[in-house]
C-alpha positions as semicolon CSV with decimal commas, in nm:
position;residue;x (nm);y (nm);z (nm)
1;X;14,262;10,179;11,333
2;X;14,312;10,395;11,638
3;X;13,999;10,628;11,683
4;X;13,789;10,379;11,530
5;X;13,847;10,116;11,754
6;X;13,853;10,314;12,057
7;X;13,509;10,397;12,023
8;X;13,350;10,040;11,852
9;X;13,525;9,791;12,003
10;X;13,230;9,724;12,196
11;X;13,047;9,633;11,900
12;X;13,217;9,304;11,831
13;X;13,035;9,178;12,134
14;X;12,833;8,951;12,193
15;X;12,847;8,836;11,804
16;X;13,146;8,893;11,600
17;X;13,131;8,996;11,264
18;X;13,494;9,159;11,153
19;X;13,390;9,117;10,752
20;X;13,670;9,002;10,497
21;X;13,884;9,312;10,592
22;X;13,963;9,180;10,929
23;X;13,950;8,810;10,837
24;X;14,216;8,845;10,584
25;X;14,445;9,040;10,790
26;X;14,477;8,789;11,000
27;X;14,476;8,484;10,817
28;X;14,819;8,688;10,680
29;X;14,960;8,733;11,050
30;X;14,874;8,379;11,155
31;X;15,098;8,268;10,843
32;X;15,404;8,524;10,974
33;X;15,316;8,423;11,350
34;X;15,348;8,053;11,279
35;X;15,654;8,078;11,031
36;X;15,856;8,292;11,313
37;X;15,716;8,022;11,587
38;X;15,825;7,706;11,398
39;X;16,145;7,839;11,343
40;X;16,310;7,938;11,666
41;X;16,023;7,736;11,896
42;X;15,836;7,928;12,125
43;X;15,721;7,783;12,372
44;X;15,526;8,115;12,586
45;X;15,432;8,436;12,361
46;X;15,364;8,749;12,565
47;X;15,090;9,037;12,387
48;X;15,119;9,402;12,500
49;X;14,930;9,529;12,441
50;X;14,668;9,320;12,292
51;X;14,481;9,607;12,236
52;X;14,509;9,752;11,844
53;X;14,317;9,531;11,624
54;X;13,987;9,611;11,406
55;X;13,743;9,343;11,525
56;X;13,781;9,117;11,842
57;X;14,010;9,208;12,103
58;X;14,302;8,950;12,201
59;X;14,274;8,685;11,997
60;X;14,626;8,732;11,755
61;X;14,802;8,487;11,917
62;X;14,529;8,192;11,920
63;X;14,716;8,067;11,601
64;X;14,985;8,009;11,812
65;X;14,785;7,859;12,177
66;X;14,678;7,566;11,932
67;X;15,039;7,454;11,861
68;X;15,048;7,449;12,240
69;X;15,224;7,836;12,331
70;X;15,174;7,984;12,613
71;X;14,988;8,263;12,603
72;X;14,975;8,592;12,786
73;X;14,791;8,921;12,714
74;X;14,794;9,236;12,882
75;X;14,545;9,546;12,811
76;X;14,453;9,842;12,964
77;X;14,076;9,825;13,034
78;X;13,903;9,571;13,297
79;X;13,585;9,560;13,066
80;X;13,763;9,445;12,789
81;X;14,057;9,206;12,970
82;X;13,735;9,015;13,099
83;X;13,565;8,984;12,768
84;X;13,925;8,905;12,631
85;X;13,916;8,571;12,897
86;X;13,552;8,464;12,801
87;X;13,663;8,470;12,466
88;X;13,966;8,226;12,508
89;X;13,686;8,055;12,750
90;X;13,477;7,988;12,461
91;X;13,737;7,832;12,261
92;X;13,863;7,592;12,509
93;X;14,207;7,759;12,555
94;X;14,395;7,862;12,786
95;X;14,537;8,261;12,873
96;X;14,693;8,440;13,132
97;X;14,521;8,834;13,103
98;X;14,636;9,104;13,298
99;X;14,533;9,483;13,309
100;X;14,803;9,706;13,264
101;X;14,764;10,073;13,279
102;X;15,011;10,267;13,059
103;X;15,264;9,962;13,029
104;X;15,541;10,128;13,186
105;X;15,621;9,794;13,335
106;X;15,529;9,465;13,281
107;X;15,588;9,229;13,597
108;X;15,775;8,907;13,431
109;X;16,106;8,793;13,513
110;X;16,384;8,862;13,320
111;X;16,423;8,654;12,986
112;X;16,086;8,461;13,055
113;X;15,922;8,499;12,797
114;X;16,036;8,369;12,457
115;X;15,817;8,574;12,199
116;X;15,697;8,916;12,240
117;X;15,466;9,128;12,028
118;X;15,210;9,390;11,960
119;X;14,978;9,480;11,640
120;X;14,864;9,838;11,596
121;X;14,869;9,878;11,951
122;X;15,198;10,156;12,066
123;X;15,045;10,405;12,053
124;X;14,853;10,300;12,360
125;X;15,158;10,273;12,547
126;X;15,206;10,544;12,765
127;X;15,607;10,568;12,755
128;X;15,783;10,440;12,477
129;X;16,129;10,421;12,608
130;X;16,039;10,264;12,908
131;X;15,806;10,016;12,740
132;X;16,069;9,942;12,494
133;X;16,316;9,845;12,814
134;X;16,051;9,677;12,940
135;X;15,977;9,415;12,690
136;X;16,350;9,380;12,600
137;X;16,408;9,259;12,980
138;X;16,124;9,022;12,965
139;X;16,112;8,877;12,593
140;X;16,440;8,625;12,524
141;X;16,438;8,502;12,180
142;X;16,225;8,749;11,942
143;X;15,982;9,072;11,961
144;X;15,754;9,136;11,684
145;X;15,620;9,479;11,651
146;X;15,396;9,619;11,375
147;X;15,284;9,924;11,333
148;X;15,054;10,140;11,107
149;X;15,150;10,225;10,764
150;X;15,161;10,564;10,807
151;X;15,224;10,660;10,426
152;X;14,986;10,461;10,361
153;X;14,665;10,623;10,157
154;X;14,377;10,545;10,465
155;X;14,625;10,616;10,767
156;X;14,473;10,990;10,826
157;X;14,183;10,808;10,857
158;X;14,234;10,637;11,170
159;X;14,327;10,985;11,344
160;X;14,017;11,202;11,252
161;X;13,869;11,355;11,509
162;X;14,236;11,314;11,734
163;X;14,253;11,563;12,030
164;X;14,523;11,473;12,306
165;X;14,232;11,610;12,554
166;X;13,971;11,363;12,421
167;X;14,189;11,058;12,337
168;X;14,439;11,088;12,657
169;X;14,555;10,698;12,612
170;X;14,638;10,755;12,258
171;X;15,008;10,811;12,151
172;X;15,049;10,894;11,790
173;X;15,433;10,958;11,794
174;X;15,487;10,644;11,963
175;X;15,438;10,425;11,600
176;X;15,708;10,569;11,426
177;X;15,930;10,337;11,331
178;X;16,226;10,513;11,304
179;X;16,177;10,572;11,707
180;X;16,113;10,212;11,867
181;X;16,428;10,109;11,623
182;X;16,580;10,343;11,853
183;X;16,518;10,236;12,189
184;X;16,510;9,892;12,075
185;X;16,873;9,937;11,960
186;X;16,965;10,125;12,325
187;X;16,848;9,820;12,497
188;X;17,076;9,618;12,255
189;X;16,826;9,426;12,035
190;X;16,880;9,457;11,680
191;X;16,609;9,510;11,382
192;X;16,640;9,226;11,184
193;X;16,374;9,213;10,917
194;X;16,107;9,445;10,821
195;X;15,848;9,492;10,557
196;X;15,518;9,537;10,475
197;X;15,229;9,340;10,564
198;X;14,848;9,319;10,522
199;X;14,857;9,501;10,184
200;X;14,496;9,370;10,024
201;X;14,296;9,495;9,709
202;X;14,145;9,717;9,932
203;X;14,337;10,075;10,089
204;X;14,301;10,119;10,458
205;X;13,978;10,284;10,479
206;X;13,702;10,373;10,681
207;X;13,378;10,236;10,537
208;X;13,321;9,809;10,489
209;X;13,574;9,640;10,252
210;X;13,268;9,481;10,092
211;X;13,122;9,786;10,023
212;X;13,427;9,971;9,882
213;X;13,525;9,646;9,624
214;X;13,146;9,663;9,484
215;X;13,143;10,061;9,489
216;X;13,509;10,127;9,365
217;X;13,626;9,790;9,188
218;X;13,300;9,639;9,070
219;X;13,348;9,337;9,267
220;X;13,144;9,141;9,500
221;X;13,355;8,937;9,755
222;X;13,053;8,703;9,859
223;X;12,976;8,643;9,488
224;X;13,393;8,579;9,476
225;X;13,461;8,330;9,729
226;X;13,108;8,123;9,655
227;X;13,253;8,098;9,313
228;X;13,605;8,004;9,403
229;X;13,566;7,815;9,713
230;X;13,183;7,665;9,690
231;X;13,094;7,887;10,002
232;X;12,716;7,984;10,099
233;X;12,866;8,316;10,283
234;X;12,675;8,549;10,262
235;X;12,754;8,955;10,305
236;X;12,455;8,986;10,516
237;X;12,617;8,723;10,768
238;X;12,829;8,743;11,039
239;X;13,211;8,670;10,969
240;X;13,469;8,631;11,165
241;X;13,771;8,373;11,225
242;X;13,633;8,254;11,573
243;X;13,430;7,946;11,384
244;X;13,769;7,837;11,214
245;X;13,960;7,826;11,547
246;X;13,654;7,646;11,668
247;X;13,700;7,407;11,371
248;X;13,358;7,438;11,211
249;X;13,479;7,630;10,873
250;X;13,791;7,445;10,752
251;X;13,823;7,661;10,401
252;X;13,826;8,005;10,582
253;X;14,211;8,070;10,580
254;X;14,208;7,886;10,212
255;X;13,929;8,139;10,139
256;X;14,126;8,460;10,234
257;X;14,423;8,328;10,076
258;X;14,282;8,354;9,744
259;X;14,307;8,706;9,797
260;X;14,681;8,663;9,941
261;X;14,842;8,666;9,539
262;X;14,769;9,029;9,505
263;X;14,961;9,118;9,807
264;X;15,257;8,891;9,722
265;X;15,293;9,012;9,361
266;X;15,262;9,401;9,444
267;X;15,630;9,574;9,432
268;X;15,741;9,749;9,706
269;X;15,700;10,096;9,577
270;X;15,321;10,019;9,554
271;X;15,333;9,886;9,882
272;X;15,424;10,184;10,018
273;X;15,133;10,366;9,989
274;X;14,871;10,093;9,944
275;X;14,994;9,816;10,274
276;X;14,810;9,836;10,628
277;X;15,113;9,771;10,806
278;X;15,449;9,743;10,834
279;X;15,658;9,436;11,094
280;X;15,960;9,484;11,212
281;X;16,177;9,162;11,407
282;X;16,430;9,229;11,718
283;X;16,637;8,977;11,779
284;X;16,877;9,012;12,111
């Protein structure tokens, strides 16, 4: 979400609470993350930006700091970079966090860095082509990049209210897909999967996923998971992934999982419209 989280992210502070939307769209890119990471071995990740994600700021690549990654993170606001390092504080990791106006550069060596990547988050950069040379002189092995699903039925959503005047850090031409593929390509890096991702029973809307399943579908996550996984969540509670990474609730990625088998079973035309996102891999 781009307007959105502009003007909230502040309200995932002190005390998180992302609700089931949030929670399950990560549990799905911690399962990519890891998959790409086991396979070619990273052994540093760098995120820029890190800023893009519905709910805490900076913590996509924890997944990947357990198994021992380095980590780096860049974003464009002091306020949040330091709330970014207390939170990696809290859970006893460590992170390298830099502010970064505009990314137009990003001060690494050349080929330093084996994994790069970004969630929701170029249209914050401030000039794609350069960006996109950039990364591609700093990243070695992989870049992951994934963008909003802009056919997809809640993406107007995230730009109501959009005025280049009002939102001056905000890019919208710079997610098309069609255009990083593009400079990626000019800095010789080739696309080399792509697909859909974070496509839940839920459409990317604007109101609480809870709130749309019981209004819309009739269901009642809370009820749902208690059932299916013996959990005492309750709506009215906060929820977020930061007490799994801290180890104290072992059955939340089994929990969102359960709602993983619509996602994996919808066809691609379907996808189209209904997905959050769509990845796409470089590869040098």
């Amino acid at each position: 979400m781009a307007i959105p989280i502009i003007n909230n992210w502040r309200k995932y502070y002190p005390e998180a609470d992302e609700g089931w939307g949030s929670s399950y769209e990560r549990i799905v890119l911690n399962k990519l993350l890891l998959r790409l990471a086991t396979q070619s071995k990273y052994e540093n990740a760098l995120e820029a930006p890190c800023f893009g994600f519905t709910g805490i700021t900076g913590i996509n690549l924890v997944a990947l700091a357990q198994t021992g990654c380095k980590v780096m993170l860049e974003d464009h606001d002091k306020e949040r970079a330091a709330l970014i390092r207390k939170t990696w504080h809290d859970l006893h990791l460590p992170v390298q966090v830099r502010v970064n106006p505009g990314y137009r550069s990003l001060d690494y060596p050349d080929k330093s860095v084996d994994f790069g990547f970004n969630f929701s988050a170029m249209w914050f950069v401030e000039d794609l082509g350069a960006f996109c040379s950039e990364f591609c002189r700093v990243i070695k092995k992989e870049i992951l990049i994934c963008v909003p699903n802009r056919d997809g039925l809640g993406f107007k959503g995230q730009l109501k209210g959009y005025r280049a005047e009002k939102y001056p850090d905000l890019h919208p031409k710079h997610i098309d897909r069609q255009s990083i593929t593009w400079f990626m390509r000019k800095e010789g890096w080739e696309l080399v999967k792509q697909g859909y991702i974070d496509c839940p029973p839920w459409p990317d809307i604007g109101m609480s996923k809870e709130d749309f399943m019981a209004a819309k579908l009739g269901l009642d996550l809370a009820k749902a998971s208690e059932k299916s996984n013996q959990s005492n969540q309750k709506a009215s509670e906060p929820f977020s992934i930061i007490p799994y990474y801290q180890g104290e609730d072992p059955d939340f990625a089994r929990k969102m999982l359960h709602l993983h088998r619509f996602e994996l079973l919808a066809p691609k035309c379907f996808k189209r419209f209904w997905a959050h996102h769509y990845y796409l891999l470089f590869r040098p």
